[in-house]
N, C-alpha and C positions, 0 to 999 in steps of 0.2 A: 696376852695369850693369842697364838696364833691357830684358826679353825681351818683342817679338811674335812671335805666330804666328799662322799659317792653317793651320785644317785641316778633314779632314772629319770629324764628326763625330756617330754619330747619322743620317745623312744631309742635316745640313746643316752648311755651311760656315760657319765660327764664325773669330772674333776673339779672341786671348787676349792678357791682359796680365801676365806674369809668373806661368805658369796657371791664371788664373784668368778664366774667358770674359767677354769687356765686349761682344760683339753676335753673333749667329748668325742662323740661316734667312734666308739672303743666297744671292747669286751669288758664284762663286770669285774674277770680276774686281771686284765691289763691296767684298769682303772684305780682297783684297789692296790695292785703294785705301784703305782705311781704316787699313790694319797700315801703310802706307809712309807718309800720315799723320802717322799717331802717332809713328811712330819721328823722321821728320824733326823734326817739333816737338822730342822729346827730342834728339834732334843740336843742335837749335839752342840748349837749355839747359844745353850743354855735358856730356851725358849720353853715353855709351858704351851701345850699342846692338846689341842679337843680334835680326835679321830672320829666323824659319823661314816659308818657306812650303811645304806639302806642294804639288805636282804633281799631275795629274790618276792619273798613274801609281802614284801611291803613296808616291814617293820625296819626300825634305823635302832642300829649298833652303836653305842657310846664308849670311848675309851679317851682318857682323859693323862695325862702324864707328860714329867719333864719339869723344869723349871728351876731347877739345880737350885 
């Protein structure tokens, strides 16, 4: 299983891939473009896939899918 996430961090909105950050000092919705992305890619390599993205609130969004 391969994990993205969004979140805030530092004050900027960062990209991680399996925690380890691949781009930050973005906007939330450029960020969350780039995590949906990547994960699609890994769906399509038949990969198993965990999407968090944190909310402006605070709270982190789960979406888990793929794995053919």
């Amino acid at each position: 299983m391969v994990q993205y996430a969004v979140t805030l961090k530092e004050g900027d909105w960062t990209v991680f891939r399996d925690g380890e950050p691949l781009a930050r000092g973005m906007s939330r919705s450029a960020a969350v473009e780039i995590a949906e992305g990547l994960a699609f890619e890994a769906e399509e390599r038949g990969e198993k896939v965990e999407l968090l993205i944190q909310e402006y609130t605070g709270e982190l969004g789960r979406k888990v899918s793929g794995g053919g």
